[in-house]
Phi, psi and omega in degrees: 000122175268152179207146188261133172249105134264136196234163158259262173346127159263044180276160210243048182238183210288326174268319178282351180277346174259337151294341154311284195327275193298302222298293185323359226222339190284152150256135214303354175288353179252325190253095151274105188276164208188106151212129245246123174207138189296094216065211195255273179098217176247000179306325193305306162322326185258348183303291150358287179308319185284349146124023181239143187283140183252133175241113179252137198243132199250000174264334183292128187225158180273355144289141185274134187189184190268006174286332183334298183307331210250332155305287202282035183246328176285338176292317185287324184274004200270288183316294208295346173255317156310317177070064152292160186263319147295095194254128176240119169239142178249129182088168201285281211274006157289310181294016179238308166308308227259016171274297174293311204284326179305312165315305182321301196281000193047033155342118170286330164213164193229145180219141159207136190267116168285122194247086217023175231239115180288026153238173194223155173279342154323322199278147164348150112355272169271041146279322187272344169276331194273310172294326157320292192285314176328333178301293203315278173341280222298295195302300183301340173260008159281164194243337165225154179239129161233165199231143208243010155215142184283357160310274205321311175271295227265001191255340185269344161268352148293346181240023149082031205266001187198140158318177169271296181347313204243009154288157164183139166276127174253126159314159148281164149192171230227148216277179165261011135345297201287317178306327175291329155322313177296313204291338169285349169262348168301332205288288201291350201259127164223138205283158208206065164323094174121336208289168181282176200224126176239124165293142163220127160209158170268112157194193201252149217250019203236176191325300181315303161289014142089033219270348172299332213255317182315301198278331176297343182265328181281348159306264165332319140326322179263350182300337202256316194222150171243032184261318174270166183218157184240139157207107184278080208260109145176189208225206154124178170347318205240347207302313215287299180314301170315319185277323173295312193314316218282308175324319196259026182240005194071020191255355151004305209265342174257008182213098177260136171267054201316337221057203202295152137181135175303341196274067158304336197289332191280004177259295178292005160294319184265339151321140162259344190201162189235151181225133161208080179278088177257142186300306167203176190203158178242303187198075186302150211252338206265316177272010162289309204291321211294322185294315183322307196297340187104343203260129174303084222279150191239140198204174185252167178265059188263145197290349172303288201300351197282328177304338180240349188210113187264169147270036156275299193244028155181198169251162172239132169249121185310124168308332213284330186290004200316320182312291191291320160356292166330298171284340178308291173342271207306328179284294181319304192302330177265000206206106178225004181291348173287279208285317171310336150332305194287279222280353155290004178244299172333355177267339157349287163331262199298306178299350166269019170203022153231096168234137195334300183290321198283305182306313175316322199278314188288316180302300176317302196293322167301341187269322182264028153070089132224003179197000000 
């Protein structure tokens, strides 16, 4: 079966680490992979590496515009030459282009992992109606949607925007190479009564993970206590404002910005706890590892992250609420033997609704119409 994983960014983040993720999960005597991205980036190199043809598309953009016409006019001739058997589109605006061009073009079967809902309840009224209808649009032209959280399918087949017929939900989840990794350093980590306490997290530096508001608060946290330390490892939009507040409060040596790197593991080796107060999310790759890892995750209260994170294995924090965020941080730094608790349960956890095979073995049957 040949088949296209469409992607947009050709960055190395959490929806493309999940087409790496399954596709590697396949088995290649049945599957010839192809996946498609706006320029090389560092996906391409990596497609490459793995022995799979790479496409770069120089019309797909991530603003909706009249470059629009001129992406799916390339899609269609990208499908029509190849003759894929298979269309996988990932994300709002790939699923709405590479959905339609797949229609177009009679694609025998179209799949697509919704990785959250392009409208937010924050947003305008008629933002959230005009992206409602393209989702609807979008969703009648696939023949399946899968939701990588059960928030995400019951609000979109309750808000009529997909059948119930052609949704279902798949977890992410992470192969088990990686997963045996995590699990020796959960293997290795011991509590330590006084020690100083480092917060962490891996992520992208933009509205979504919330991150202006994220530093403005562990700022205040180290102004209070000198039991915590911080290290935020990813890059994006806001990283250059965020590395200035912390420079210009003197906090260098207690909050570090290293930036991107793909290698997590030896940055969650040095967490005692992991953070992700994200505005919103569909399912992170970053709080799967963290648990796997052993580390107790302080998460925001969006119903994605609630699905993966209990008050067994982590805190929930109110977006509205930063204040308590704080006193959480700081109740750690003096008292840290609860959450070293939490996060020894968590890999527990997290491996009975995130499992490798299972998400492959579901994906597989969805791709031969068997599920």
């Amino acid at each position: 079966m040949k088949i296209l994983h469409l992607q947009l960014l050709p960055i190395l983040s959490g929806v493309q680490n999940f087409s790496l993720r399954l596709l590697e999960g396949l088995d290649p005597n049945q599957y010839e992979i192809h996946i498609a991205g706006a320029g090389e980036g560092f996906l391409g190199p990596a497609t490459r590496d793995r022995g799979w043809q790479y496409h770069s598309l120089r019309f797909l953009t991530r603003e909706i515009g009249i470059t629009d016409l001129f992406g799916l006019i390339e899609l269609i001739l990208l499908l029509r030459r190849e003759k894929f058997d298979l269309v996988h589109t990932n994300s709002s605006k790939p699923g709405m282009l590479g959905r339609l061009a797949a229609r177009i073009c009679k694609v025998p079967r179209i799949v697509h992992t919704c990785h959250g809902l392009p409208f937010r309840q924050d947003q305008p009224w008629y933002s959230r109606r005009a992206f409602s209808l393209m989702e609807k649009i979008s969703q009648s032209l696939g023949d399946i949607s899968v939701f990588v959280n059960n928030s995400d399918r019951i609000y979109s087949v309750k808000g009529g925007l997909i059948p119930e017929r052609k949704a279902t939900t798949v977890y992410n989840a992470i192969p088990d190479t990686l997963r045996a990794d995590l699990e020796k350093l959960r293997k290795r980590r011991k509590y330590q009564q006084g020690k100083e306490i480092v917060v962490g997290s891996t992520m992208r530096f933009s509205d979504q993970k919330n991150a202006v508001e994220l530093v403005s608060t562990i700022c205040r946290v180290c102004r209070r206590t000198e039991q915590v330390k911080f290290i935020i490892v990813g890059d994006g939009e806001h990283f250059g404002l965020c590395r200035q507040m912390v420079k210009s409060l003197g906090l260098n040596e207690r909050i570090l910005l290293p930036g991107w790197d793909n290698d997590v593991i030896p940055w969650l080796e040095v967490f005692d706890a992991f953070i992700l107060y994200s505005r919103w999310e569909a399912q992170p790759f970053s709080i799967i590892e963290a648990m796997y890892a052993g580390l107790p995750v302080i998460g925001s209260d969006i119903s994605s992250i609630g699905e993966l994170v209990d008050e067994e294995t982590g805190y929930i924090v109110p977006l509205s609420e930063p204040k308590k965020l704080e006193e959480l941080i700081v109740d750690l730094g003096s008292e840290f033997s609860e959450a070293f608790a939490k996060g020894m349960k968590g890999a527990e956890r997290i491996a009975s609704i995130c499992d490798y095979r299972q998400m492959v073995d579901a994906y597989d049957s969805i791709y031969k119409g068997l599920g």
